[in-house]
Backbone bond lengths (Angstrom), bond angles and torsions (degrees), N, CA, C in turn:
res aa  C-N    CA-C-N  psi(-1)  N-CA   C-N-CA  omega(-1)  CA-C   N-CA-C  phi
1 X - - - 1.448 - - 1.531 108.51 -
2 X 1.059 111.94 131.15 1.651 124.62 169.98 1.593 134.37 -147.46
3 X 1.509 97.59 131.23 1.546 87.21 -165.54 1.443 108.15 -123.31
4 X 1.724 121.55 142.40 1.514 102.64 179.50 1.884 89.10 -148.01
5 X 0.788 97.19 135.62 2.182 114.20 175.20 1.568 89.21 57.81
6 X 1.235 159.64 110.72 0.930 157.81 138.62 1.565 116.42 67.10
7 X 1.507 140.46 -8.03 0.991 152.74 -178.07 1.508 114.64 -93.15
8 X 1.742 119.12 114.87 1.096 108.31 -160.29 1.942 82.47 -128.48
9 X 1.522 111.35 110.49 1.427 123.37 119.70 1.670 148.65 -21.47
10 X 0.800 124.94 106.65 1.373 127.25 -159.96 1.728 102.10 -144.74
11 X 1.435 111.77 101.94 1.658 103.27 -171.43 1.673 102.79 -124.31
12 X 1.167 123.46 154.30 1.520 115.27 176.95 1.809 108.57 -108.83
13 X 1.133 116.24 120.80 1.452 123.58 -144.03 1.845 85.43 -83.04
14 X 1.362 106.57 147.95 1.976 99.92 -153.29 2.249 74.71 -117.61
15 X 1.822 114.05 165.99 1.096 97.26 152.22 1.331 162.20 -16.68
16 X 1.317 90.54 -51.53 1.839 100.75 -163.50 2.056 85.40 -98.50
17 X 0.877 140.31 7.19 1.576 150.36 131.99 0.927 115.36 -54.57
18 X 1.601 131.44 -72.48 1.501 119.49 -178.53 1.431 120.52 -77.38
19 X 1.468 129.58 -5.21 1.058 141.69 -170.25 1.447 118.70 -77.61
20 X 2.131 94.32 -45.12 1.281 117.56 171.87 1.510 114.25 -59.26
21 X 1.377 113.35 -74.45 1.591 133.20 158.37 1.685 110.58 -0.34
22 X 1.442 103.42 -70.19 1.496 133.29 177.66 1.694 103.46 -46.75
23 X 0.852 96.54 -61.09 2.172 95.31 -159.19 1.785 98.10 -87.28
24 X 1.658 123.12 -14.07 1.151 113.00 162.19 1.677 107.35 -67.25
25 X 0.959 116.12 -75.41 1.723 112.63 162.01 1.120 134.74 -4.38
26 X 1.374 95.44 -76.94 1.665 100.36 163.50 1.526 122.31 -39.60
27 X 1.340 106.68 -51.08 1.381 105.16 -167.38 1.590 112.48 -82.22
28 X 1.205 125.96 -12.41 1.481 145.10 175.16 1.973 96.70 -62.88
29 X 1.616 100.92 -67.25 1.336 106.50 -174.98 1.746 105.26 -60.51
30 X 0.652 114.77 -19.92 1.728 112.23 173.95 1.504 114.81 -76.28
31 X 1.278 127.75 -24.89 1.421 162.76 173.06 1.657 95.68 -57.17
32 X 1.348 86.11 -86.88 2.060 99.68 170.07 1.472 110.11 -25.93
33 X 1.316 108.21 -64.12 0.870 118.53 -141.26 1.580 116.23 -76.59
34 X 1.185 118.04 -43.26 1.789 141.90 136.97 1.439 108.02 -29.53
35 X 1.695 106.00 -65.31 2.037 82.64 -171.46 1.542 110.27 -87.41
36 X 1.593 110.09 0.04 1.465 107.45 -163.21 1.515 117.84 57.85
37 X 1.357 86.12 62.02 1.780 106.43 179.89 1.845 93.40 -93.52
38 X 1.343 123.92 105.16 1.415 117.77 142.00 1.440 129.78 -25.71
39 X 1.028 132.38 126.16 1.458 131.51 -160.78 2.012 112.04 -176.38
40 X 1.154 99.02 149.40 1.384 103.55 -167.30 1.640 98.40 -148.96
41 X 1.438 108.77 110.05 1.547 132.38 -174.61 1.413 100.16 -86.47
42 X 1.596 89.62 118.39 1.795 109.48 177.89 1.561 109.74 -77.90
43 X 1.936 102.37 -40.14 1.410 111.49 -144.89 1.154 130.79 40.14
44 X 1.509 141.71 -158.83 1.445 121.75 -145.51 1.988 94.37 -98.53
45 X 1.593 111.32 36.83 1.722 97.95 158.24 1.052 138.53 -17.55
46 X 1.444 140.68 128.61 1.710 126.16 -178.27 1.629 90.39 -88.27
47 X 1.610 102.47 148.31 0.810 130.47 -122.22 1.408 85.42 -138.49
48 X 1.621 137.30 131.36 1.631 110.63 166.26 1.619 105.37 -176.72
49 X 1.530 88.92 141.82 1.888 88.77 -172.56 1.554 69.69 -133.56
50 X 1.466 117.28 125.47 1.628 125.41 159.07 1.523 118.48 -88.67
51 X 1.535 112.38 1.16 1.452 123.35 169.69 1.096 103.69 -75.19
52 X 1.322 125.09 -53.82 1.189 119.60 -174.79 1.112 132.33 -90.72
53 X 1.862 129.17 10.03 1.139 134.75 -137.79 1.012 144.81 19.32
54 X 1.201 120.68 55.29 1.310 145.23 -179.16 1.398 124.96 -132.72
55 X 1.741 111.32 146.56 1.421 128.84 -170.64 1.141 127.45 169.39
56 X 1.353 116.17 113.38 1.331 121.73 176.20 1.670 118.21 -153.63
57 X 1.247 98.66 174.32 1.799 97.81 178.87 1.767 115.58 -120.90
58 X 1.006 112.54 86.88 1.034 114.28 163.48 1.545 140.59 -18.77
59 X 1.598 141.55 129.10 1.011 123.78 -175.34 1.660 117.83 -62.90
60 X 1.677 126.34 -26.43 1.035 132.65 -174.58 1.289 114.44 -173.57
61 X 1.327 131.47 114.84 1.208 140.33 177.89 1.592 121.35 -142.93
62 X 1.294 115.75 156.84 1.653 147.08 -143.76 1.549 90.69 -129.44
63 X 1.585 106.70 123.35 1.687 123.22 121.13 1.604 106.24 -67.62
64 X 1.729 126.17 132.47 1.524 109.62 160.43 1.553 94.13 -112.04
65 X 1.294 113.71 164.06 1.435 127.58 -163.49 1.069 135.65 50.58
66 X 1.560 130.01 -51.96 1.666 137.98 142.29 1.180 110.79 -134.55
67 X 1.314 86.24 158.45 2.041 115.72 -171.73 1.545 103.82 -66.19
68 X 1.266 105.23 143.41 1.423 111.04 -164.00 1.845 103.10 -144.09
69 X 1.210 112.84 -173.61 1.590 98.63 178.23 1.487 101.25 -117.66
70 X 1.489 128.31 -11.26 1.599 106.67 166.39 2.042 83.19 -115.70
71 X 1.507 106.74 160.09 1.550 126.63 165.27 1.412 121.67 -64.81
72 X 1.615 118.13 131.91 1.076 96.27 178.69 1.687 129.16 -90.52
73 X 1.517 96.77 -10.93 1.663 115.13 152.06 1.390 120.08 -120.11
74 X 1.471 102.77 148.85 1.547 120.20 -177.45 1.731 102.08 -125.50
75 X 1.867 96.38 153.78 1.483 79.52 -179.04 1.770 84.48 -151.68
76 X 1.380 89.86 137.76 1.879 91.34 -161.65 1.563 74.73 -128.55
77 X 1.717 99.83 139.45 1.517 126.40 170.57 1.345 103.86 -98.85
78 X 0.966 113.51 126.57 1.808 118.84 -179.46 1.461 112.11 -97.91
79 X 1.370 122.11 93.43 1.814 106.18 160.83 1.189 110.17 -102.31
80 X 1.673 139.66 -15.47 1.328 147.44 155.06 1.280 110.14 -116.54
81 X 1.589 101.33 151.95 1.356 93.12 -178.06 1.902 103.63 -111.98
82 X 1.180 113.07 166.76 1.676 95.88 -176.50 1.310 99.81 -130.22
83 X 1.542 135.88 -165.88 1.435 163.58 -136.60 2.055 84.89 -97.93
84 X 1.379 116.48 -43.18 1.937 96.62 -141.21 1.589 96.20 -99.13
85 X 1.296 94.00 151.27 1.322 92.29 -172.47 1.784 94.99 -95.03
86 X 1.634 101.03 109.37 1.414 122.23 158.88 1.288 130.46 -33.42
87 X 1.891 136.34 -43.20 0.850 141.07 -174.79 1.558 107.50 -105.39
88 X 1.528 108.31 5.13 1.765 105.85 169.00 1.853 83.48 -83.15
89 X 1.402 111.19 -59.26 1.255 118.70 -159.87 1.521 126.91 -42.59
90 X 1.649 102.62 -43.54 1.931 112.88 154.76 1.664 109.41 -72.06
91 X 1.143 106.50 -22.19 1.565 82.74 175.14 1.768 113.06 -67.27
92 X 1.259 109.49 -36.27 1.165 109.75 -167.61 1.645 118.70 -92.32
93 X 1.459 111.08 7.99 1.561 126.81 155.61 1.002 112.27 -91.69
94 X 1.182 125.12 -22.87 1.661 122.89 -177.16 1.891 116.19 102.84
95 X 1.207 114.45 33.23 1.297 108.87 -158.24 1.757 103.69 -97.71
96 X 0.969 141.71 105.58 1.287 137.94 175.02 1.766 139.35 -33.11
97 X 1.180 78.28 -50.05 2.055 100.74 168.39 1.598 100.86 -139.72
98 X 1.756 108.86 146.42 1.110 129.46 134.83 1.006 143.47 -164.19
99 X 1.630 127.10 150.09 1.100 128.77 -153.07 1.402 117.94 -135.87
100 X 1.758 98.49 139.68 1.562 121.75 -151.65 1.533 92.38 -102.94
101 X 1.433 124.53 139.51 1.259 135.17 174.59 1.452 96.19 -132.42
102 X 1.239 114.93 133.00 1.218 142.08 -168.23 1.957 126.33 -143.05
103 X 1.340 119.25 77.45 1.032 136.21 -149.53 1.892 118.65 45.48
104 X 1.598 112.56 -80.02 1.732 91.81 164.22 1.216 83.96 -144.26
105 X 1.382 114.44 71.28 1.832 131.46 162.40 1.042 93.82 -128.82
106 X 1.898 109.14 135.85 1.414 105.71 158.12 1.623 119.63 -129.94
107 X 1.168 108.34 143.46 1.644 100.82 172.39 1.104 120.32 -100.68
108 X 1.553 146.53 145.87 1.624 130.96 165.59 1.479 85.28 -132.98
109 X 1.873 83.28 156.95 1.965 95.23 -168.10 1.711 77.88 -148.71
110 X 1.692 102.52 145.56 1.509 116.00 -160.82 1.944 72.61 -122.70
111 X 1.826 120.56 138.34 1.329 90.01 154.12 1.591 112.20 -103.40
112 X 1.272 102.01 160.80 1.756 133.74 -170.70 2.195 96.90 -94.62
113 X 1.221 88.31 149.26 1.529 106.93 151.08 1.474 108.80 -75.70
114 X 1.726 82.81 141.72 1.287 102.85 -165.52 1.557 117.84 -35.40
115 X 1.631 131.59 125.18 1.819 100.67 -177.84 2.083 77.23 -168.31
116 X 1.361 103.62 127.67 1.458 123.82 172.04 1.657 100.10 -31.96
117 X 1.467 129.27 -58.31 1.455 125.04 -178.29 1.344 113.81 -45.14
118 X 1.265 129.78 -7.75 1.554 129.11 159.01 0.746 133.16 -96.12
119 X 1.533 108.36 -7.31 1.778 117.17 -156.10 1.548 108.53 -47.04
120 X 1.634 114.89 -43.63 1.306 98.34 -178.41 1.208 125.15 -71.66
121 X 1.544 121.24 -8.44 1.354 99.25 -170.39 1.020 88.99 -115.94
122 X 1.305 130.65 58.35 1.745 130.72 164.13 1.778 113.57 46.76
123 X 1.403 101.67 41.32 1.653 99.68 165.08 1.638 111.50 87.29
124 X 1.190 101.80 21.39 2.049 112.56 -156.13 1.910 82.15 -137.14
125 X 1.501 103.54 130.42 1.334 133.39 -179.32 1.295 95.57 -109.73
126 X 1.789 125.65 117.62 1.203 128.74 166.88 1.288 91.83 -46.89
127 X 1.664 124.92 166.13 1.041 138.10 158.68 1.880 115.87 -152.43
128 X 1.282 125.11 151.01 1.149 112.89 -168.81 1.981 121.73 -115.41
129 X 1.778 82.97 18.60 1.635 93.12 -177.74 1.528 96.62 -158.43
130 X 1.184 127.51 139.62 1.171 102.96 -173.86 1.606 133.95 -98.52
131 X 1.126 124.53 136.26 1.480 120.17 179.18 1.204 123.12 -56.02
132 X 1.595 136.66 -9.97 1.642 124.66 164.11 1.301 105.72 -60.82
133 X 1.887 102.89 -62.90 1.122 124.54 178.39 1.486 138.70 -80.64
134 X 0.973 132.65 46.70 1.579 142.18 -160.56 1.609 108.39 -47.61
135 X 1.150 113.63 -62.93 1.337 108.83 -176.34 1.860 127.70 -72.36
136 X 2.276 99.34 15.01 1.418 87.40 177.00 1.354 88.21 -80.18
137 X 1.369 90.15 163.00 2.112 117.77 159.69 1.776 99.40 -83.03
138 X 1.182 119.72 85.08 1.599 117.92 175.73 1.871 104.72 -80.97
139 X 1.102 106.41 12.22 1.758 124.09 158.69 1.622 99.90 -77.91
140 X 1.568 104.12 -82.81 1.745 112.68 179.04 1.259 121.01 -38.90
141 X 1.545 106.78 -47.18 1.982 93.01 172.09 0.871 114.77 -88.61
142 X 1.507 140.14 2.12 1.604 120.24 159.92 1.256 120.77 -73.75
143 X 1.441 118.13 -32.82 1.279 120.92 164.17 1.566 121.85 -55.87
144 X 1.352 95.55 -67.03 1.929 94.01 159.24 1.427 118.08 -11.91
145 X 1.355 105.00 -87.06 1.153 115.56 170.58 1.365 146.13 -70.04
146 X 1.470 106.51 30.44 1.625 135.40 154.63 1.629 109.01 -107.63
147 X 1.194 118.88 -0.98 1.188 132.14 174.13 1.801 120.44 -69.06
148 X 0.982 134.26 92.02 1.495 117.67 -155.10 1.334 120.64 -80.84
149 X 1.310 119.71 3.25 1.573 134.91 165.45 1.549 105.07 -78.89
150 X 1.299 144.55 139.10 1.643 142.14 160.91 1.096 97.82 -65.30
151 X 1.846 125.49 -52.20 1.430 133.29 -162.82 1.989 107.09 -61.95
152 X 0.978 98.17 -45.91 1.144 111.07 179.63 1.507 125.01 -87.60
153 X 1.221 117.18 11.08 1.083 124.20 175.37 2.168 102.29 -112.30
154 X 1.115 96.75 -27.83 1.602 108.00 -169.76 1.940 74.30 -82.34
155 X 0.818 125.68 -80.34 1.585 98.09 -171.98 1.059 156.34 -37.04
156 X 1.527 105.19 -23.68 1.343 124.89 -177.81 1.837 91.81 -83.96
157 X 1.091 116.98 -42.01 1.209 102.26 -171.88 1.716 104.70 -99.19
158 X 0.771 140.68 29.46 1.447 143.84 135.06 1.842 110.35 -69.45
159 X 1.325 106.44 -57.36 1.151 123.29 169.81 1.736 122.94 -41.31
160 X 1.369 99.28 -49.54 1.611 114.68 178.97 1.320 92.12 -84.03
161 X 1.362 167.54 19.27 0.840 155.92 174.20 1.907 113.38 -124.52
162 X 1.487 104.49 -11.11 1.325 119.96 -160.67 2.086 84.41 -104.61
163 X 1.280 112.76 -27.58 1.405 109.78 -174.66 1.428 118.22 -125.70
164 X 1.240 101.27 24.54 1.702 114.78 -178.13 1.235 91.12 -114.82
């Protein structure tokens, strides 16, 4: 569910949605858990600033370092796409990075101070590694997670992470 200026979203999250959602997670907390990254799992919390008209719940999102009351990453699985524009909507919660996975496409968006070179993407700088996380391999978990086993995907990237 997501809401931004009066426009309210309402989607019913199908298998291969929660499935996706799920094994990104997983493999994130394995991440943590290896470098001993501090971290505090929101999951898809509703989410809401009524100042700004805005609200939504994310498929999966991170406090990194300390717990906070909005996330500083979001990570939305795309199998439909809808009407609101998502990265106006974290801009206006306050969310720093987020990132759209879209069958085995991925996008990550860092947000920027305010500056016209973003305008379109609502204040969010594509980026191709991410700035919470610098030292993930967002190479290794995409592959992972083209992997169609969970079991076998949490290994390979335990593995890539044990020799990276």
């Amino acid at each position: 569910m997501h809401f931004l200026t009066g426009v309210l979203e309402i989607v019913s999250p199908s298998r291969n949605h929660e499935s996706g959602k799920t094994q990104i997670g997983t493999l994130l907390e394995i991440y943590f858990g290896a470098t001993e990254t501090e971290y505090f799992p929101m999951g898809s919390t509703t989410l809401k600033r009524p100042e700004q008209g805005a609200g939504g719940e994310p498929d999966e999102s991170y406090c990194i370092g300390t717990d906070k009351d909005f996330p500083d990453l979001v990570i939305e699985v795309i199998v439909t796409s809808g009407r609101i524009n998502q990265l106006e909507l974290y801009r206006r919660l306050g969310v720093q990075e987020v990132w759209f996975w879209q069958r085995d496409r991925r996008s990550l968006y860092h947000q920027r101070p305010t500056s016209p070179q973003f305008a379109d993407t609502a204040g969010y700088e594509t980026i191709s590694q991410s700035e919470l996380l610098p030292d993930l391999d967002i190479d290794l978990l995409t592959r992972c997670l083209q992997t169609p086993s969970p079991l076998a995907a949490a290994r390979a990237f335990r593995q890539g992470l044990q020799h990276g």
